[in-house]
Backbone atoms as SQL, in Angstrom:
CREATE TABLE atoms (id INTEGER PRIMARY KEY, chain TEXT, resi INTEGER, resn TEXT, atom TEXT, x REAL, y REAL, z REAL);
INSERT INTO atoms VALUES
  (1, 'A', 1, 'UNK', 'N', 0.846, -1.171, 0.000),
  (2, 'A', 1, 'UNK', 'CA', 0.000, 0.000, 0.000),
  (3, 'A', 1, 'UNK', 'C', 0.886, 1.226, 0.000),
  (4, 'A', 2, 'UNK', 'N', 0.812, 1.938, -0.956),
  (5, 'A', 2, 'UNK', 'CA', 1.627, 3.247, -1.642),
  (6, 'A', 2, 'UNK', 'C', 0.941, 4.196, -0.258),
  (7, 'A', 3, 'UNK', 'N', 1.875, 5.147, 0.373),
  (8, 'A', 3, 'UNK', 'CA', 1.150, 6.359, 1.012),
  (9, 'A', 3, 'UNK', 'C', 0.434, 7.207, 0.769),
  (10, 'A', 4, 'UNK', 'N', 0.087, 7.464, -0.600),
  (11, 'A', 4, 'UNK', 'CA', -0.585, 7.838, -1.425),
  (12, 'A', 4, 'UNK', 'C', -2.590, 7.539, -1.378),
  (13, 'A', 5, 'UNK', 'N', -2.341, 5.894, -1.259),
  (14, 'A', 5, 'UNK', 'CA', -3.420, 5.175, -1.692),
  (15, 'A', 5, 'UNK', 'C', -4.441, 5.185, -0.277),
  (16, 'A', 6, 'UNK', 'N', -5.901, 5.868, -0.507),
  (17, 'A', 6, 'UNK', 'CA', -6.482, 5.841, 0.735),
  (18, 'A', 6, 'UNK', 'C', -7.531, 4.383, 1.134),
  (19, 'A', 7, 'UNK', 'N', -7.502, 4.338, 2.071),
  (20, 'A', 7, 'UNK', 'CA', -8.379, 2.903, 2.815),
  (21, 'A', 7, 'UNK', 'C', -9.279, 2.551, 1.868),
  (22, 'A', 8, 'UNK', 'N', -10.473, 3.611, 0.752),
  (23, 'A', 8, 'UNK', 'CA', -11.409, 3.241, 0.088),
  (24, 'A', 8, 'UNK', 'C', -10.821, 2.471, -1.165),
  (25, 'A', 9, 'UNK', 'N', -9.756, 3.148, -1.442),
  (26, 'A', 9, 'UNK', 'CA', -9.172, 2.691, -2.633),
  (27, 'A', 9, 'UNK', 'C', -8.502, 1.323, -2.790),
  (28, 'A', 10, 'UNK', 'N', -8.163, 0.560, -1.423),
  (29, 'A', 10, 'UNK', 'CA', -7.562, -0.221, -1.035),
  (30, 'A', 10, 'UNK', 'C', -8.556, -1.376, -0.728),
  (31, 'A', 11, 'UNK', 'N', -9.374, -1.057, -0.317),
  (32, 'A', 11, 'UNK', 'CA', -11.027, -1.882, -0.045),
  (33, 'A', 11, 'UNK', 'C', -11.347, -2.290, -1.428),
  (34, 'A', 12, 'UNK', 'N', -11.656, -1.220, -2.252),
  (35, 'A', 12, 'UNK', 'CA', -12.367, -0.965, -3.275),
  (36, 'A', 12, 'UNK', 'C', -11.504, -2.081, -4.038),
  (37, 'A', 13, 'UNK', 'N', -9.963, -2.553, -4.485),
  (38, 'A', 13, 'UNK', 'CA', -9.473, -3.486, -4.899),
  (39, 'A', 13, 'UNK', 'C', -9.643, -4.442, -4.392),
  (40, 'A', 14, 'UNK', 'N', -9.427, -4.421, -3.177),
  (41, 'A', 14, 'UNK', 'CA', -9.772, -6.092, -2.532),
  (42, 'A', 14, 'UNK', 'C', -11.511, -6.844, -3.188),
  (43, 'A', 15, 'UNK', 'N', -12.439, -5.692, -2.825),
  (44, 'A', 15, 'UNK', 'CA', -13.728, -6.065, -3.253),
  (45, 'A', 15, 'UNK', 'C', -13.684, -6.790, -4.861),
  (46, 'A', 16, 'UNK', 'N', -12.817, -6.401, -5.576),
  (47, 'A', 16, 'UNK', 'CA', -12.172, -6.545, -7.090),
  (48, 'A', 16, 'UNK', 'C', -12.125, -7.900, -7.249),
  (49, 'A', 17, 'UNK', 'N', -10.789, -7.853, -6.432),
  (50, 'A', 17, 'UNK', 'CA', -10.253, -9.479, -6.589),
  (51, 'A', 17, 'UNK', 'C', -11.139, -10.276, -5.909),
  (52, 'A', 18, 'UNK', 'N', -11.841, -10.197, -4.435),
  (53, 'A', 18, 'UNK', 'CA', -13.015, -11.332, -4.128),
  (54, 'A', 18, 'UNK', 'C', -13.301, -11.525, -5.715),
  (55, 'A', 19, 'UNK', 'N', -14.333, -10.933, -6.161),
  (56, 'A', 19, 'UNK', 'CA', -15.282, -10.786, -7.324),
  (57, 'A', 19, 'UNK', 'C', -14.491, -12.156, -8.457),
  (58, 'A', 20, 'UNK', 'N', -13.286, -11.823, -9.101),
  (59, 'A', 20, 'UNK', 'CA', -12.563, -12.448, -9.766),
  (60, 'A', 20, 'UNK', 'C', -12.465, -13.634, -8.846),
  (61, 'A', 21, 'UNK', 'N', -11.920, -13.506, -7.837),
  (62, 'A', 21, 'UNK', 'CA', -12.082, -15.193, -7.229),
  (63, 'A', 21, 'UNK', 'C', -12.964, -15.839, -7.171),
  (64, 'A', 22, 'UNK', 'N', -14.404, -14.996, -6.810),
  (65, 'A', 22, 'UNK', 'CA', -15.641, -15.318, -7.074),
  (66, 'A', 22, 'UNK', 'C', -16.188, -16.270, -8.310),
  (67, 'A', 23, 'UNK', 'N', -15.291, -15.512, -8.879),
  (68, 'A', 23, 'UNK', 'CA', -15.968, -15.964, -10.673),
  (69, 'A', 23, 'UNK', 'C', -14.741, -17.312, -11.056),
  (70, 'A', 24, 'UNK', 'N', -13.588, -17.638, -10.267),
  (71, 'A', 24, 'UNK', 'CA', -13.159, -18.635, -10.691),
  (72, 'A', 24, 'UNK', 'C', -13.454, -19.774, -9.816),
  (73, 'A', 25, 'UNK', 'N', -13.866, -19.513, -8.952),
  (74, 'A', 25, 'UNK', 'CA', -14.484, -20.523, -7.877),
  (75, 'A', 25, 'UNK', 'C', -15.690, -21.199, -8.872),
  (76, 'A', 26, 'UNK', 'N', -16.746, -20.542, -9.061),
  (77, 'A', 26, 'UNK', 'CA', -17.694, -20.796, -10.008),
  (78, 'A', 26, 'UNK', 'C', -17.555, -21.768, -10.893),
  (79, 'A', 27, 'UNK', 'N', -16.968, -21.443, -11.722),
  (80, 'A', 27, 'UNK', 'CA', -16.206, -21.897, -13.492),
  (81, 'A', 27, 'UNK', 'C', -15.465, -23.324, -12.814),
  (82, 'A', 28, 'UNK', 'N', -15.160, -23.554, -11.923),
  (83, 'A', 28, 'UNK', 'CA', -14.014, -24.584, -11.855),
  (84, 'A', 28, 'UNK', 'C', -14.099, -25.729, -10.875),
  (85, 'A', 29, 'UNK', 'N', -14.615, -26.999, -11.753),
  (86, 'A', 29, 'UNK', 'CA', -14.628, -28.290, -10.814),
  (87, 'A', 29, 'UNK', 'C', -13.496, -28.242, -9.382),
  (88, 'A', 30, 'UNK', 'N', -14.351, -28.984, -8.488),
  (89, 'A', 30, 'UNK', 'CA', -13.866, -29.174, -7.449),
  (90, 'A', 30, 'UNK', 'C', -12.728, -30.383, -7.303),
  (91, 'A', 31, 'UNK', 'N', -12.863, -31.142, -8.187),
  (92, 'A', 31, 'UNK', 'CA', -11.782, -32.249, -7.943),
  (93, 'A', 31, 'UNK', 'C', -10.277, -31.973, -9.839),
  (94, 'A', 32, 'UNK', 'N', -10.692, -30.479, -10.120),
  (95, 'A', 32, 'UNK', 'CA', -10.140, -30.504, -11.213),
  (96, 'A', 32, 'UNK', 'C', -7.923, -29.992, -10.905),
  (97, 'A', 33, 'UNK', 'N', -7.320, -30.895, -11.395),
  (98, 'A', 33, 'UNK', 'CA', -5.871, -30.464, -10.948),
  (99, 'A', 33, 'UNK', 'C', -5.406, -29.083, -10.568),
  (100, 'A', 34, 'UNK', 'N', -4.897, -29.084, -9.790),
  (101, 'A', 34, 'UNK', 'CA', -4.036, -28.078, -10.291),
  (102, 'A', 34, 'UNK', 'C', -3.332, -27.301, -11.173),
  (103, 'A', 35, 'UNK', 'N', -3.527, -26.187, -12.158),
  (104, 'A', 35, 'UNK', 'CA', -3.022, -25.789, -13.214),
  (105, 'A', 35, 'UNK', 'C', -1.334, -25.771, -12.930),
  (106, 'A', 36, 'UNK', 'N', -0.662, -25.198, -12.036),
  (107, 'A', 36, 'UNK', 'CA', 0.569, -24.910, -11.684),
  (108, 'A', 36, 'UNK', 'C', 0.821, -26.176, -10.614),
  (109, 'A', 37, 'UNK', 'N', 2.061, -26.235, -10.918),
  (110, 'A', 37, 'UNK', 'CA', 3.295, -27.188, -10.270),
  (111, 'A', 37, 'UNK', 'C', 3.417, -26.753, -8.727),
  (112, 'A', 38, 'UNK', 'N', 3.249, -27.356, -7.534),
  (113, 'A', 38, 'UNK', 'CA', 3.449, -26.435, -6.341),
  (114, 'A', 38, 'UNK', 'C', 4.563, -28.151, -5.606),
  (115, 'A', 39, 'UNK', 'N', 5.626, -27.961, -6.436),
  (116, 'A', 39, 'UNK', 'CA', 6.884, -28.637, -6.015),
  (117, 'A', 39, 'UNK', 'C', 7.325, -28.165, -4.785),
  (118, 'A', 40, 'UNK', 'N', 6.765, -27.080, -4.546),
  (119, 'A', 40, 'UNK', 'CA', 8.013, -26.292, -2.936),
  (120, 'A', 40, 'UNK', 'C', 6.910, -26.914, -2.060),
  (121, 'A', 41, 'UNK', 'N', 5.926, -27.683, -1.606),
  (122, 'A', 41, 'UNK', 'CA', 5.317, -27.669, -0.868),
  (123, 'A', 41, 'UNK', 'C', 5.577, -29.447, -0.380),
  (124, 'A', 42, 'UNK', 'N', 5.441, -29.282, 0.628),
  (125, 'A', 42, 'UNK', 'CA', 5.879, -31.067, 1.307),
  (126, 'A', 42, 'UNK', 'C', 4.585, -32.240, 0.580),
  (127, 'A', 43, 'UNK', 'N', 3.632, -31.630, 0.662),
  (128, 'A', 43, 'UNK', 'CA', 2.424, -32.503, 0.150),
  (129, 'A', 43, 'UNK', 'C', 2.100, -31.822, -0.793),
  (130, 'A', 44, 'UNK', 'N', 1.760, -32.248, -2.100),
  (131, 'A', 44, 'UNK', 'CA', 1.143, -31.730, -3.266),
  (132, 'A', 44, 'UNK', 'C', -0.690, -31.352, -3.207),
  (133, 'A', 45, 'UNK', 'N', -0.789, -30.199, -3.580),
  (134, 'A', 45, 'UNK', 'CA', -2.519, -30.321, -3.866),
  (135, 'A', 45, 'UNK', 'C', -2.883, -31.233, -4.770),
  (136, 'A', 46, 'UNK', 'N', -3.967, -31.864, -4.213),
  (137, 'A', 46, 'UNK', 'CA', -4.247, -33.011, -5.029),
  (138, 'A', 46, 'UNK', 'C', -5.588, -32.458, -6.366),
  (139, 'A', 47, 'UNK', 'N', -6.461, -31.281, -5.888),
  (140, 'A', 47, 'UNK', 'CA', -7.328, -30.707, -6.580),
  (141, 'A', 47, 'UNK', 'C', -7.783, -29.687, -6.382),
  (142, 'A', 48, 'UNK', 'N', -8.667, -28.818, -6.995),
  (143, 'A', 48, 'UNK', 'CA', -9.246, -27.523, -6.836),
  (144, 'A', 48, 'UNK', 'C', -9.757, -27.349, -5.271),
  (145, 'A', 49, 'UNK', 'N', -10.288, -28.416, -4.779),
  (146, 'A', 49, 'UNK', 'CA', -10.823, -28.329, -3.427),
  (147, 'A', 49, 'UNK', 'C', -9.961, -28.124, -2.575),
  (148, 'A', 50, 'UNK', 'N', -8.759, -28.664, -2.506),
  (149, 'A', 50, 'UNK', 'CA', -7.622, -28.740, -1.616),
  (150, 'A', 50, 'UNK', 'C', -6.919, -27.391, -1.883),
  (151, 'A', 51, 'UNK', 'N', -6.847, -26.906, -2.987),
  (152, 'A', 51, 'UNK', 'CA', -6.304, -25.205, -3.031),
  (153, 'A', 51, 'UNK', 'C', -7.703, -23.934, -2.769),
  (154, 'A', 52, 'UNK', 'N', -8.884, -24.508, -2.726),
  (155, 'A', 52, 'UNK', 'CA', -9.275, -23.905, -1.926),
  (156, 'A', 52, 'UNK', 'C', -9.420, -23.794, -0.343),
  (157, 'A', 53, 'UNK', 'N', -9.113, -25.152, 0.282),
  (158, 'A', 53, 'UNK', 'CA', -8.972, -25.843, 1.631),
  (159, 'A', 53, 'UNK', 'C', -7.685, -24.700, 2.228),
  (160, 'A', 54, 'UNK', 'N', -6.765, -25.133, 1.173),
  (161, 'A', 54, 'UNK', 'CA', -5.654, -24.241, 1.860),
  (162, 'A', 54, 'UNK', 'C', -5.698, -22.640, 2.084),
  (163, 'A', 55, 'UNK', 'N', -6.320, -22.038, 0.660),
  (164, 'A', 55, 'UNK', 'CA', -6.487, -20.329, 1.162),
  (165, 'A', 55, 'UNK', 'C', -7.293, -20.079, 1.978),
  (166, 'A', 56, 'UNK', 'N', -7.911, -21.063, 2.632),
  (167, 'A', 56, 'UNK', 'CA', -9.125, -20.502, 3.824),
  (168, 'A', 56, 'UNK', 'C', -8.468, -20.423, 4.973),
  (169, 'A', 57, 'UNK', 'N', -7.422, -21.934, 4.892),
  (170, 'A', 57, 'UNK', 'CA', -6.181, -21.980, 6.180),
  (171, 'A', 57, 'UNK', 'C', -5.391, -20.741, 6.485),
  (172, 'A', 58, 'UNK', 'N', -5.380, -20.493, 5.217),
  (173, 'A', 58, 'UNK', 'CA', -3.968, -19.255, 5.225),
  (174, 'A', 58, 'UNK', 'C', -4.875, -18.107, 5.506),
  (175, 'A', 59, 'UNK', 'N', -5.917, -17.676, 5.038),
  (176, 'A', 59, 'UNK', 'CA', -6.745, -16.791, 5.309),
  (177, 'A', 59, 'UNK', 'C', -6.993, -16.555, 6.596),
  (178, 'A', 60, 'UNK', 'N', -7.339, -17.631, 7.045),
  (179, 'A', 60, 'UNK', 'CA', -7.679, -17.541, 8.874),
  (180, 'A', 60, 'UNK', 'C', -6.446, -17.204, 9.676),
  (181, 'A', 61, 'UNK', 'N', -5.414, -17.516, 9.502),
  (182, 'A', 61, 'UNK', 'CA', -3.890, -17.722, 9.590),
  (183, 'A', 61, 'UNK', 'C', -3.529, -16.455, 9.681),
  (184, 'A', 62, 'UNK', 'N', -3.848, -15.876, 9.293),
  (185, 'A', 62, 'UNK', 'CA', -3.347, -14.344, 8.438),
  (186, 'A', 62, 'UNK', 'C', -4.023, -12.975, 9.401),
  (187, 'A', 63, 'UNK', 'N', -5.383, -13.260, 9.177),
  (188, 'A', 63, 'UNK', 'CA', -6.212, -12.530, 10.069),
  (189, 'A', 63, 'UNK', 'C', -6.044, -12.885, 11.253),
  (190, 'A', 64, 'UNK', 'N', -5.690, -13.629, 11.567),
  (191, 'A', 64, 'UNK', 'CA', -5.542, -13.698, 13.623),
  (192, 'A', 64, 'UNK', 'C', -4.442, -12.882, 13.656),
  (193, 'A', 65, 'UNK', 'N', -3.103, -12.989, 12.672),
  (194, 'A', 65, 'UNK', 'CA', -2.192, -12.453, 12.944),
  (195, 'A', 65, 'UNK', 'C', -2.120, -11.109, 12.884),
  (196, 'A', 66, 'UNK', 'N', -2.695, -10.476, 11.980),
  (197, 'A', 66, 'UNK', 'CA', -3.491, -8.829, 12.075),
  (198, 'A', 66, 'UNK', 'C', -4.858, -8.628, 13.267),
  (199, 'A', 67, 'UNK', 'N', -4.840, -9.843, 13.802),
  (200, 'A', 67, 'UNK', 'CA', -5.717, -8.558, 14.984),
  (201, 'A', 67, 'UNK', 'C', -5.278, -9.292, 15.973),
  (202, 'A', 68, 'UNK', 'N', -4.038, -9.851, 16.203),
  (203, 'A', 68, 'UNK', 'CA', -2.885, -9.874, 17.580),
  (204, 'A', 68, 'UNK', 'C', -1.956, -8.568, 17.355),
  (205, 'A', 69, 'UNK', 'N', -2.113, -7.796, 15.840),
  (206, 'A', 69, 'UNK', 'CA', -1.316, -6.644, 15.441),
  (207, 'A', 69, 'UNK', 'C', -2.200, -5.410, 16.520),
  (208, 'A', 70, 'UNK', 'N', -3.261, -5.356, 16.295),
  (209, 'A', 70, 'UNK', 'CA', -4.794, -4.690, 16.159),
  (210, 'A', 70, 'UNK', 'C', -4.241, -4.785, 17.252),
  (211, 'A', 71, 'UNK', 'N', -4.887, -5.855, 18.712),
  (212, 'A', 71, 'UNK', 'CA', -4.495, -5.650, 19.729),
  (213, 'A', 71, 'UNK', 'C', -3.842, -4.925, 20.744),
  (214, 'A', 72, 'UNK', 'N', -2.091, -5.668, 19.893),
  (215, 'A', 72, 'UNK', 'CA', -1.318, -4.821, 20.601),
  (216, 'A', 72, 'UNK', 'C', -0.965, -3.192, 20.604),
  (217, 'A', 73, 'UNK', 'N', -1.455, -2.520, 19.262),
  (218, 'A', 73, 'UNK', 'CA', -2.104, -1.254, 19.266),
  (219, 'A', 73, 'UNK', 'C', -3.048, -0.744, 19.711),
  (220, 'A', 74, 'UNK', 'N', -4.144, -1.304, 19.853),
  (221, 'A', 74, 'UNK', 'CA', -5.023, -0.502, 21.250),
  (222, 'A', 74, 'UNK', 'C', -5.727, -1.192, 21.912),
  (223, 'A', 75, 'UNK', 'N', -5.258, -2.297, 22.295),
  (224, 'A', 75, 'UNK', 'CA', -5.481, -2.868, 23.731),
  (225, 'A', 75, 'UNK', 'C', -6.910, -3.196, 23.443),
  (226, 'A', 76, 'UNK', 'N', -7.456, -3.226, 22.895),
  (227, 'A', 76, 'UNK', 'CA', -8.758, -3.988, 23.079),
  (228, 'A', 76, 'UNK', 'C', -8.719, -5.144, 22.056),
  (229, 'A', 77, 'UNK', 'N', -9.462, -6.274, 23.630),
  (230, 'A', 77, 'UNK', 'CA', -9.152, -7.418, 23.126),
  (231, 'A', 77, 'UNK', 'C', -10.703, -8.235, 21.907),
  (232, 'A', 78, 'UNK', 'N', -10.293, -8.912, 21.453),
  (233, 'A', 78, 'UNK', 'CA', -11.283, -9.418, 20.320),
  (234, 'A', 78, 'UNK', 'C', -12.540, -10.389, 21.601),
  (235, 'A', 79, 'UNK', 'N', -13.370, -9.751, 21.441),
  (236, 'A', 79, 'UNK', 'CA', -14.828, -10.447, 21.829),
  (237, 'A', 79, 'UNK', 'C', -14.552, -10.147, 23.392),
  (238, 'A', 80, 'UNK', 'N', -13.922, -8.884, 23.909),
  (239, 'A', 80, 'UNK', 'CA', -13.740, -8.648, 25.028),
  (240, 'A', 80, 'UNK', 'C', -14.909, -7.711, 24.578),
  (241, 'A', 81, 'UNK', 'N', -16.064, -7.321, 25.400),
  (242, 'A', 81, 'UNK', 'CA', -17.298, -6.544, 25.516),
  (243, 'A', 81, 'UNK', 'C', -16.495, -5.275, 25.872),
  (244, 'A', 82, 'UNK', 'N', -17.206, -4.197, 25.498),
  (245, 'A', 82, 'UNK', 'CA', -17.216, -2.674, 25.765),
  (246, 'A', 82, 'UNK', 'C', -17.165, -2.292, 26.745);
């Protein structure tokens, strides 16, 4: 994120790419290969389901780790009441 670029504008792309993921989620069997080679990884994806299995992992993964960020910037804790 450029210093430049404000929060709407930054939303406003993310909303983008959902959309496009949206639309390849759609289009694309669940047990269909993998288009790309993912050699760096200890276990191979075996199909479309399993590379979606994984960005939900990493997704969840990701967001805890931005609001243990959140947190430690202003002290209020997640599902701690008002």
């Amino acid at each position: 994120m450029a210093d430049e670029e404000s929060s709407a504008q930054v939303f406003a792309l993310y909303r983008h790419e959902i959309e496009k993921s949206n639309d390849i989620i759609k289009a694309t069997p669940l047990n269909r290969p993998p288009r790309q080679s993912d050699d760096w990884r200890s276990e191979p994806m075996a199909d479309f389901s399993s590379v979606l299995m994984h960005m939900i992992d990493e997704t969840a993964c990701h967001t805890g780790h931005l609001d243990a960020a959140r947190e430690l910037t202003d002290g209020r804790l997640w599902g701690a009441a008002d």
